[in-house]
KEPAMI-867701 format. One record per residue: residue number from 1; residue in three letters; x, y, z of N, C-alpha, C in turn. Coordinates in Angstrom, 2 decimals, always signed. Atoms other than C-alpha are relative to their C-alpha. Layout:
BEGIN
+-----+--------+---------+---------+---------+---------+----------+---------+---------+---------+---------+
! num ! residu !  n.east ! n.north !    n.up ! ca.east ! ca.north !   ca.up !  c.east ! c.north !    c.up !
+-----+--------+---------+---------+---------+---------+----------+---------+---------+---------+---------+
! NUM !    ALA !       X !       Y !       Z !       X !        Y !       Z !       X !       Y !       Z !
...
+-----+--------+---------+---------+---------+---------+----------+---------+---------+---------+---------+
% end
This chain:
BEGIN
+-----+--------+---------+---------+---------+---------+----------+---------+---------+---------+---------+
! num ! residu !  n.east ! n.north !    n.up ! ca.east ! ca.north !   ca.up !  c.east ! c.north !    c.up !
+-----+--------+---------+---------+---------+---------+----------+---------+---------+---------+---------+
!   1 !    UNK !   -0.64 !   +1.08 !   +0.72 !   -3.66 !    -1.56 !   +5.32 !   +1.44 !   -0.18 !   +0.44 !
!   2 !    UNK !   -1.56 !   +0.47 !   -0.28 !   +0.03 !    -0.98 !   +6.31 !   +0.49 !   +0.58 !   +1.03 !
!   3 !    UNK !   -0.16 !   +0.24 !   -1.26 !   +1.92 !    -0.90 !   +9.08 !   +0.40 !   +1.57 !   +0.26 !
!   4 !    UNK !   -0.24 !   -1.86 !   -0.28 !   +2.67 !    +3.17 !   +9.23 !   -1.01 !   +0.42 !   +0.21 !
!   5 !    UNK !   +0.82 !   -0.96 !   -0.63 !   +0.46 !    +5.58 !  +11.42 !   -0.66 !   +0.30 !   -1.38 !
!   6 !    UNK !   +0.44 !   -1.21 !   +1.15 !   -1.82 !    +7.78 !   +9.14 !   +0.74 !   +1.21 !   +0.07 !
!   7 !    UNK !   -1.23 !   -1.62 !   +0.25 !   +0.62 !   +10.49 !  +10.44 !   +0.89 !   +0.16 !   +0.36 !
!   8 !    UNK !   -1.52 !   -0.07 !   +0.16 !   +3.85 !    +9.45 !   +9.97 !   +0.88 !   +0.70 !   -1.41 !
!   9 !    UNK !   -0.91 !   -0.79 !   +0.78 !   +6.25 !   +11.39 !   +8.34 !   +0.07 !   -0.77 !   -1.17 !
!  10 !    UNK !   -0.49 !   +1.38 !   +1.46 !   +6.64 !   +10.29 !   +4.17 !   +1.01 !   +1.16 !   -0.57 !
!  11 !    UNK !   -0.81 !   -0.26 !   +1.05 !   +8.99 !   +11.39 !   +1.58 !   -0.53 !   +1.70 !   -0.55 !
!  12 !    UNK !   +0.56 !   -0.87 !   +0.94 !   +8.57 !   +14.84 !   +0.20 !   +0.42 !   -0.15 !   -1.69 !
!  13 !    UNK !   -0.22 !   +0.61 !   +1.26 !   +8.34 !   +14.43 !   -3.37 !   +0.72 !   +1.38 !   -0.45 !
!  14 !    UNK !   -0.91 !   -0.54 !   +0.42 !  +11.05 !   +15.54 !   -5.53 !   +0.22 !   -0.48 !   -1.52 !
!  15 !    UNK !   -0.13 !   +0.65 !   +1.16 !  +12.16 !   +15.06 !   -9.51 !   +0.59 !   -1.24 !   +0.18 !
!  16 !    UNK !   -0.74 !   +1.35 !   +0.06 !  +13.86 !   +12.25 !   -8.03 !   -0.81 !   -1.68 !   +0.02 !
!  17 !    UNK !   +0.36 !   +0.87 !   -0.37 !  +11.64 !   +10.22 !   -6.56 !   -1.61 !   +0.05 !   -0.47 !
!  18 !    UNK !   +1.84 !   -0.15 !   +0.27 !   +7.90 !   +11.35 !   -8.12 !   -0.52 !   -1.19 !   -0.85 !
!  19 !    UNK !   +0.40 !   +1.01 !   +1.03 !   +7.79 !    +8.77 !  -10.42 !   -0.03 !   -1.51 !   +0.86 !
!  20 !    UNK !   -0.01 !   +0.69 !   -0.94 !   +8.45 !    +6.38 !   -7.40 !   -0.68 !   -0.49 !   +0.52 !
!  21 !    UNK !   +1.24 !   +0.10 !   -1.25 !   +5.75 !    +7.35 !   -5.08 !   -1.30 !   +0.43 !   -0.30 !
!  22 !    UNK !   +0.94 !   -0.59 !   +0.36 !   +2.77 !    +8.51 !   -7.26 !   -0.29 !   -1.04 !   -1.55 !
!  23 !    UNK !   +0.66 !   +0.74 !   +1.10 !   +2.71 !    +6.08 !  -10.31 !   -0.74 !   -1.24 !   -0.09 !
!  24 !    UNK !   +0.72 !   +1.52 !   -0.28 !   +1.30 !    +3.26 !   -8.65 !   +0.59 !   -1.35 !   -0.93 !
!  25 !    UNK !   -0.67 !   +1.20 !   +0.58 !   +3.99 !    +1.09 !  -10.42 !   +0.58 !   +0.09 !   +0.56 !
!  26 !    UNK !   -1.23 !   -0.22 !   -0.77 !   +7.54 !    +0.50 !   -9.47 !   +0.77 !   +0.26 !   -1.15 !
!  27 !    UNK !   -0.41 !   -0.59 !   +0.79 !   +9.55 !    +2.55 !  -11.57 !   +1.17 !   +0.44 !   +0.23 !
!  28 !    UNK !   -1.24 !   -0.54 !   -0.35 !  +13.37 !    +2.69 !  -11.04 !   +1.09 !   +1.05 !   -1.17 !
!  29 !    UNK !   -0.52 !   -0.57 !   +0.94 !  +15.71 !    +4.61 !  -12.22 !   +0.75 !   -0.53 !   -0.75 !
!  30 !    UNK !   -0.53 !   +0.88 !   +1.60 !  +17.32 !    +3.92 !  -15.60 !   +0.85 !   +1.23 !   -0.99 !
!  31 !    UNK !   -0.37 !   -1.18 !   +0.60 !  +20.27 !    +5.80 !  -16.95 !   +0.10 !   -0.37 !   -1.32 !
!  32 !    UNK !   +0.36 !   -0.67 !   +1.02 !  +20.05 !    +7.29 !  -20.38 !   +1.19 !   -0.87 !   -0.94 !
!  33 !    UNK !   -1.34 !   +0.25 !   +0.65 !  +23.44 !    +6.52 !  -21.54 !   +0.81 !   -1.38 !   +0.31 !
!  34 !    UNK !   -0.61 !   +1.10 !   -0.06 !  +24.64 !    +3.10 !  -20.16 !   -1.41 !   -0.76 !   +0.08 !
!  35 !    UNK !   +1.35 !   +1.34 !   +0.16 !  +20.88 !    +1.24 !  -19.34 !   +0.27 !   -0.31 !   +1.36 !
!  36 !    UNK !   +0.14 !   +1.01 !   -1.13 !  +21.81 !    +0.39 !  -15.98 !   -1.17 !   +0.84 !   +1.03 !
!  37 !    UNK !   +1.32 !   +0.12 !   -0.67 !  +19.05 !    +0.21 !  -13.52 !   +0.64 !   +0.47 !   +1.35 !
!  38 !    UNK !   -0.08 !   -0.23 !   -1.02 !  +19.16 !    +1.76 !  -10.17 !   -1.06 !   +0.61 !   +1.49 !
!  39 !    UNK !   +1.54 !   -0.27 !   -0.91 !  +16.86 !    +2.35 !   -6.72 !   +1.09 !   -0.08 !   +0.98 !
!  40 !    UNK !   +1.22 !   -0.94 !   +0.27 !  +16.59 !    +4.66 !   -4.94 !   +0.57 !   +0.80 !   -0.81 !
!  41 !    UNK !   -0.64 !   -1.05 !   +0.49 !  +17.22 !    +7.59 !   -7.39 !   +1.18 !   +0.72 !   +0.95 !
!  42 !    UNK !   -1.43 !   -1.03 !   -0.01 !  +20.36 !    +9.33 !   -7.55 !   +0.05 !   +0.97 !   -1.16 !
!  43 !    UNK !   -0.38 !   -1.11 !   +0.98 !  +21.45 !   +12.77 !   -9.01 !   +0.87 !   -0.60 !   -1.05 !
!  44 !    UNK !   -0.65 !   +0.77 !   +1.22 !  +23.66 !   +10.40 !  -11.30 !   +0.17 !   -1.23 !   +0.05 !
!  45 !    UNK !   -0.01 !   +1.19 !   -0.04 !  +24.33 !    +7.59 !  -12.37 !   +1.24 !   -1.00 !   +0.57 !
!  46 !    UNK !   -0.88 !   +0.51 !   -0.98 !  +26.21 !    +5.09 !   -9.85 !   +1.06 !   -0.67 !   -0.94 !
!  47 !    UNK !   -0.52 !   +0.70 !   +0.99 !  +27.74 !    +3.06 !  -13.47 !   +1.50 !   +1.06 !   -0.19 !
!  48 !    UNK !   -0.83 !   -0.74 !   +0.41 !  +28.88 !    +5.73 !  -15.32 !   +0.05 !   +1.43 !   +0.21 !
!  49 !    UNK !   +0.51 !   -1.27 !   -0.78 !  +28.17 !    +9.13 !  -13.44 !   -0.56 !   +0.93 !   -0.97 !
!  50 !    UNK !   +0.64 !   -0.86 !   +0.45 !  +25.82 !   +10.25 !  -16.15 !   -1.14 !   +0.66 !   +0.83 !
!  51 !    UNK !   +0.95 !   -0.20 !   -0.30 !  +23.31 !   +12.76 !  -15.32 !   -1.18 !   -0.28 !   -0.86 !
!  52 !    UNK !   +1.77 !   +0.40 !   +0.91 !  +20.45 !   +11.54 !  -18.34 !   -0.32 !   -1.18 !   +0.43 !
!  53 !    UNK !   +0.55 !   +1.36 !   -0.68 !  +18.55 !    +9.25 !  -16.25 !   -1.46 !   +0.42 !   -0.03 !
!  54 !    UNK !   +1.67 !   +0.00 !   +0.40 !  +14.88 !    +8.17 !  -16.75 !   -0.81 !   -1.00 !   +1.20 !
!  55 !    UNK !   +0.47 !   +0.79 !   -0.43 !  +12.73 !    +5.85 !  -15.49 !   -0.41 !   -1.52 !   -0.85 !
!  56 !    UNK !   +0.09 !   +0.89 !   +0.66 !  +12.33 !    +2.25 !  -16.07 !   -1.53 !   -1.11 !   +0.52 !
!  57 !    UNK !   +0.82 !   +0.96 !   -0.37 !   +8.45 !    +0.22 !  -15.48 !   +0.62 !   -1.71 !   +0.06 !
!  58 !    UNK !   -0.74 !   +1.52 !   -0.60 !   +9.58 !    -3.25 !  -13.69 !   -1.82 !   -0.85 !   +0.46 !
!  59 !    UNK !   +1.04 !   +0.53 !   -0.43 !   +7.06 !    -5.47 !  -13.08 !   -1.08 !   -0.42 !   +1.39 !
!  60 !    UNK !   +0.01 !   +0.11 !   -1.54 !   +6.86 !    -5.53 !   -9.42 !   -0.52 !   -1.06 !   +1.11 !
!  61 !    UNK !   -0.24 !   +1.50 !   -0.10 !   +7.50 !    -9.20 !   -8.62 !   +1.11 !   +0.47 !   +0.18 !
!  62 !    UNK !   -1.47 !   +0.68 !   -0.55 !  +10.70 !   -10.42 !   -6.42 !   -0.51 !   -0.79 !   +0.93 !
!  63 !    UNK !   -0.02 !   +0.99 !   -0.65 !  +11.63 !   -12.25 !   -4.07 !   +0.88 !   +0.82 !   +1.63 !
!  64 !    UNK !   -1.04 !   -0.41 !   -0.70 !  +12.98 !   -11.70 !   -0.61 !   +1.09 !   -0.40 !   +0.46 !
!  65 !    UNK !   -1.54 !   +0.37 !   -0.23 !  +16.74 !   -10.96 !   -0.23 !   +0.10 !   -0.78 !   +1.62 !
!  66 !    UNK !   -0.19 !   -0.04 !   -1.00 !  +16.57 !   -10.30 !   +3.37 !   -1.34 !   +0.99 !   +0.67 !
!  67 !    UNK !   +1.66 !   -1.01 !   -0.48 !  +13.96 !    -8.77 !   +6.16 !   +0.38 !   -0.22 !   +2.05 !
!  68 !    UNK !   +0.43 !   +0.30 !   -1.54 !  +13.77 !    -8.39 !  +10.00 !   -1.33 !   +0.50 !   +0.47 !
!  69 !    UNK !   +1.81 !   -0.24 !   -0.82 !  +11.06 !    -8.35 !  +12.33 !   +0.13 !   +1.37 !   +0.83 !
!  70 !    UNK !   -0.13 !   -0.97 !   -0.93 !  +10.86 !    -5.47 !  +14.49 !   -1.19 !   -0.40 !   +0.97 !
!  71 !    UNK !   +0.59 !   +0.02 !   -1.45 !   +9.88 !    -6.33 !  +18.15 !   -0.29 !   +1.34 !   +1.04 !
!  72 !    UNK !   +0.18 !   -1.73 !   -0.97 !  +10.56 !    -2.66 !  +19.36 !   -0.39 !   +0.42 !   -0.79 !
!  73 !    UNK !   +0.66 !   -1.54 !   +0.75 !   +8.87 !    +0.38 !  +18.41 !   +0.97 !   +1.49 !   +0.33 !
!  74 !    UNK !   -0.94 !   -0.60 !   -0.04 !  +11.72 !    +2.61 !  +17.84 !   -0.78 !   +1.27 !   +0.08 !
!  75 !    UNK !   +0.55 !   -1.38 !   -0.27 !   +9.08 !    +5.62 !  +17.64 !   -1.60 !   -0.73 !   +0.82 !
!  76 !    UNK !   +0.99 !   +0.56 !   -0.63 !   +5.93 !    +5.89 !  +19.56 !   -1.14 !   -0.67 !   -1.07 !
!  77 !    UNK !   +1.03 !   -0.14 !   +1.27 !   +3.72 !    +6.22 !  +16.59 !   -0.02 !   -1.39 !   -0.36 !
!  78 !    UNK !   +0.55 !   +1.64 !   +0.89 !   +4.62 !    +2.03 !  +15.51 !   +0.08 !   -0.43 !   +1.24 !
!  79 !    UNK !   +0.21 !   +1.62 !   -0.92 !   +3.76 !    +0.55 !  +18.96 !   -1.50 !   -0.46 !   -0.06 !
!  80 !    UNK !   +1.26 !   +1.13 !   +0.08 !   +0.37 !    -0.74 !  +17.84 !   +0.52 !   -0.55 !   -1.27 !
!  81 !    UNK !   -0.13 !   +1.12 !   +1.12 !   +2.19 !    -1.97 !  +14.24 !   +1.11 !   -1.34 !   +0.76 !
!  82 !    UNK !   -1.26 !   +1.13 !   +0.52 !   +5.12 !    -4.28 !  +15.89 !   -0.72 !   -1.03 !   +0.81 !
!  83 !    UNK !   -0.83 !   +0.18 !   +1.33 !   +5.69 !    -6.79 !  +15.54 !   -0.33 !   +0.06 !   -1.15 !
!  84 !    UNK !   +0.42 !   -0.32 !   +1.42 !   +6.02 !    -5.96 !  +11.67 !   +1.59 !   -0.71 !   -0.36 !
!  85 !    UNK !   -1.31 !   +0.41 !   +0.73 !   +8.66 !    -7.15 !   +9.03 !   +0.13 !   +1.20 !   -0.90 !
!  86 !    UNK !   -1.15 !   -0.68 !   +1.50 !  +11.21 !    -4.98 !   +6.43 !   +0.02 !   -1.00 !   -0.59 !
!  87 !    UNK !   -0.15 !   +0.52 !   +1.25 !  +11.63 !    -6.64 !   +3.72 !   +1.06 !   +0.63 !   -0.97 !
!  88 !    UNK !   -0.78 !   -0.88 !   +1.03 !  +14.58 !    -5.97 !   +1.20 !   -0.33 !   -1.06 !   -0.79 !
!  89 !    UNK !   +0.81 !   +0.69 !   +0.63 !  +13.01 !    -7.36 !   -1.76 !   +1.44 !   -0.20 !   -1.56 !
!  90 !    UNK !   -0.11 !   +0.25 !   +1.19 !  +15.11 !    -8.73 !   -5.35 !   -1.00 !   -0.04 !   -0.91 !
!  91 !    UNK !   +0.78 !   -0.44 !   +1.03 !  +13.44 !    -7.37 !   -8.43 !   +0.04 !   -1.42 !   -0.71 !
!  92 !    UNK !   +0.10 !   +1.64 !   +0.48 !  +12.42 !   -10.78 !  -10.52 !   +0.63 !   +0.88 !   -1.41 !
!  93 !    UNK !   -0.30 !   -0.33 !   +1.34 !  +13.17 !    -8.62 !  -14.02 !   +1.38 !   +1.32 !   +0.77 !
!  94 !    UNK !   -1.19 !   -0.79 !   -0.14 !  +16.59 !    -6.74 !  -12.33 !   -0.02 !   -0.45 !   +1.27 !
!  95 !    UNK !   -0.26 !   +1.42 !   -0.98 !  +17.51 !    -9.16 !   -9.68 !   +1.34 !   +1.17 !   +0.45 !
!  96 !    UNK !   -0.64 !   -0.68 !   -1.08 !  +20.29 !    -6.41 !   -8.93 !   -0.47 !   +1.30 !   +0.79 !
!  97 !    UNK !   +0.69 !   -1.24 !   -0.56 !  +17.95 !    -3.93 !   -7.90 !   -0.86 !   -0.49 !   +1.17 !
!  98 !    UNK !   +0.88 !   +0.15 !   -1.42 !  +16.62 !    -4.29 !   -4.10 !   -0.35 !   +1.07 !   +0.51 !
!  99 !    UNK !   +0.84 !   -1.08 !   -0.79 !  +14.06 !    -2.49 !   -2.75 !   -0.96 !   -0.35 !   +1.40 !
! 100 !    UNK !   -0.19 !   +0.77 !   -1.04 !  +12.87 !    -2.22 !   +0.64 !   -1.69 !   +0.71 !   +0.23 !
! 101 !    UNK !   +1.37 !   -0.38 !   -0.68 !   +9.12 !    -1.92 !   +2.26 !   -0.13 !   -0.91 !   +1.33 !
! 102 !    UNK !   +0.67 !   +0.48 !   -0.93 !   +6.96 !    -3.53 !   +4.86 !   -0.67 !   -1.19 !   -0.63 !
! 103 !    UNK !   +0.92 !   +1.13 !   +0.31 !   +5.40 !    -6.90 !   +3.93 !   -1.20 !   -0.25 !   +0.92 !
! 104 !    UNK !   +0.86 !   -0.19 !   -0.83 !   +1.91 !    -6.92 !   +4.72 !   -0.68 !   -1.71 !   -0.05 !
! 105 !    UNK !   +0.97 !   +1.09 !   +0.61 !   -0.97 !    -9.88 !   +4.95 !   +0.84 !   -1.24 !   +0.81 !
! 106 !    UNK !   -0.83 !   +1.43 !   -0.15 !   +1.53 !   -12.44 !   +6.34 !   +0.62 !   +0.14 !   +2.36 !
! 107 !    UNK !   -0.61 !   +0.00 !   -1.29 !   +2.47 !   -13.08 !  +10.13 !   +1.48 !   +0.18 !   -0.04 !
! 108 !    UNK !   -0.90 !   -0.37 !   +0.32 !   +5.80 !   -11.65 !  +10.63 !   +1.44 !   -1.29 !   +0.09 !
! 109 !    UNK !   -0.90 !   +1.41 !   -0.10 !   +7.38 !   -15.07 !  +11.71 !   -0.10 !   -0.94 !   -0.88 !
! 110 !    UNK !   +0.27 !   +0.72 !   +1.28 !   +6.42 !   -16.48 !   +8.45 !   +0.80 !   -0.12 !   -1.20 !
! 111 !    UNK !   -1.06 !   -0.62 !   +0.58 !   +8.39 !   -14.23 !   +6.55 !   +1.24 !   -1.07 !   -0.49 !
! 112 !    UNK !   -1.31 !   +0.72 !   +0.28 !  +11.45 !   -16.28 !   +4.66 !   +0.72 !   +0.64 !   -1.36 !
! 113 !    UNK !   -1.12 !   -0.47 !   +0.91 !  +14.58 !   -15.60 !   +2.83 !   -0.91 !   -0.59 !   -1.84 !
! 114 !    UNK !   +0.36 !   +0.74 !   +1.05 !  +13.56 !   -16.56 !   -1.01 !   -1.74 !   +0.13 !   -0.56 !
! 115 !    UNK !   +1.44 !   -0.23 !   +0.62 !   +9.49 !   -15.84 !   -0.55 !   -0.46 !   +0.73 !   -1.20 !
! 116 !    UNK !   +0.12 !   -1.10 !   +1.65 !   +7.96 !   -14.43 !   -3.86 !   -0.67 !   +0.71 !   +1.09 !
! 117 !    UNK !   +1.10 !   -1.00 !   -0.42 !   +6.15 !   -11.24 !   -3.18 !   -0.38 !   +1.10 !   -1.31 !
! 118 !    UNK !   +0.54 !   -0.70 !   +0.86 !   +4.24 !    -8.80 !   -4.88 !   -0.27 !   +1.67 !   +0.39 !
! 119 !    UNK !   -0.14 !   -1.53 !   -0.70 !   +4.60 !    -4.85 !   -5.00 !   -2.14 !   +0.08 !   +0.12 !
! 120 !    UNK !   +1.05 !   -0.74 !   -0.23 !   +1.12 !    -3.22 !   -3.69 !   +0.03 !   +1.48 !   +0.43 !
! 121 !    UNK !   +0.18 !   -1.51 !   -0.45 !   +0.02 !    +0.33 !   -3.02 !   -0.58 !   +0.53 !   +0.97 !
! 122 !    UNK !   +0.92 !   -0.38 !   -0.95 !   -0.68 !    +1.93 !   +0.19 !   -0.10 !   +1.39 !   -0.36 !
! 123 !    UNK !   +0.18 !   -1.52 !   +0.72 !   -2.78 !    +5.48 !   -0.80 !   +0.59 !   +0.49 !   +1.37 !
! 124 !    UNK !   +0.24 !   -0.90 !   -1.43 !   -1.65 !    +8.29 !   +1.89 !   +0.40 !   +1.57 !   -1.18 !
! 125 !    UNK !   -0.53 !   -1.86 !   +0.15 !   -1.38 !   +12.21 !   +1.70 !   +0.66 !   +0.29 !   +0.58 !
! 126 !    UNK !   -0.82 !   -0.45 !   -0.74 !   +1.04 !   +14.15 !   +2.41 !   +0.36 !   +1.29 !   +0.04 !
! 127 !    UNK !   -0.18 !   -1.43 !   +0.25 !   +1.66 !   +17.90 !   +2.43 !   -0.84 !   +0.17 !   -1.36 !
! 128 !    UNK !   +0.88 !   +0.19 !   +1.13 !   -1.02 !   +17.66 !   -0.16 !   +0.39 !   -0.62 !   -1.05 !
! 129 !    UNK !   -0.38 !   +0.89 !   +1.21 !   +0.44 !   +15.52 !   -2.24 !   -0.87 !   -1.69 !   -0.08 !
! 130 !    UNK !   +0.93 !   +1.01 !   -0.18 !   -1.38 !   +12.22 !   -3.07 !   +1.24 !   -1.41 !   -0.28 !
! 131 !    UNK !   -1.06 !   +0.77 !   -0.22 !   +1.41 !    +9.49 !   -2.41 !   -0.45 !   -1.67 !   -0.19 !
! 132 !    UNK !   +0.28 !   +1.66 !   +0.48 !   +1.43 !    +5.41 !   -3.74 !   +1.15 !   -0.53 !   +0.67 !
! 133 !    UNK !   -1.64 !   +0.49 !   -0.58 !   +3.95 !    +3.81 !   -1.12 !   -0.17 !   -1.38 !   -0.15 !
! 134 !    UNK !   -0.47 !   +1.31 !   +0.38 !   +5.26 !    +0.35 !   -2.58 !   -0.24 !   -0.31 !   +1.23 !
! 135 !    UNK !   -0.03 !   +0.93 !   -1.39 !   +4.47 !    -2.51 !   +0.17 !   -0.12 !   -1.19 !   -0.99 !
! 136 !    UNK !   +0.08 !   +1.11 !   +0.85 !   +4.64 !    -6.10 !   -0.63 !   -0.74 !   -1.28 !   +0.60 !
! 137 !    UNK !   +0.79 !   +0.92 !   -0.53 !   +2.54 !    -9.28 !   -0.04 !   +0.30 !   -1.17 !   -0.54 !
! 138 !    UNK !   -0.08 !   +0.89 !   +0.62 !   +2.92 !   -12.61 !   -0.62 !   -0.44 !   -0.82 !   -1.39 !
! 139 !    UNK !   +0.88 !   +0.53 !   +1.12 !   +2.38 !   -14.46 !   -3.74 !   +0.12 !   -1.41 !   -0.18 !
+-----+--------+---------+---------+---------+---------+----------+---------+---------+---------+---------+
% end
């Protein structure tokens, strides 16, 4: 389904980011003590440098900020995905929170500033862990 090898390097999961890459939502972080919203986790909070930070379910709908294509294959492993697009995506319910994947389903020259998209889940494993990596598709 998405444009990463089956055995490319992912994320080892951490209290930071488990709620991230395993809930099959999009779930940013959300500190305790002011409410503000932030991605990707941080040991505190970027507002008011609390450490009681949670998580916040977002609906996983935006739009995209910004995105390039990639024509090179900076490793060997993506020269059968390029060309592919990044995507830095605006959250539709926290419009200051951008997050970034691969947009799949769509020719990469299609791609535009402003497109809606929609979070999806690509399954992979990883050091035995069972991993949900956000990607996004048009809507």
């Amino acid at each position: 389904m998405g444009v990463l090898p089956d055995d490319w390097t992912l994320p080892a999961l951490s209290p930071r980011n488990t709620e991230w890459f395993t809930s099959g939502a999009l779930k940013v972080q959300q500190c305790s003590r002011c409410g503000v919203l932030q991605h990707p986790p941080e040991e505190l909070c970027h507002q008011c440098g609390s450490f009681e930070l949670g998580f916040k379910e977002l609906a996983g709908r935006g739009t995209v900020y910004s995105y390039t294509v990639a024509h090179y294959a900076v490793n060997r492993g993506l020269v059968d995905a390029v060309p592919y697009a990044v995507v830095l995506v605006s959250l539709d319910d926290a419009p200051e929170v951008r997050v970034i994947g691969n947009v799949l389903d769509i020719p990469p020259d299609q791609v535009r500033i402003g497109m809606p998209v929609e979070a999806v889940w690509e399954e992979r494993d990883a050091d035995g862990d069972h991993l949900l990596v956000p990607q996004w598709i048009p809507r």
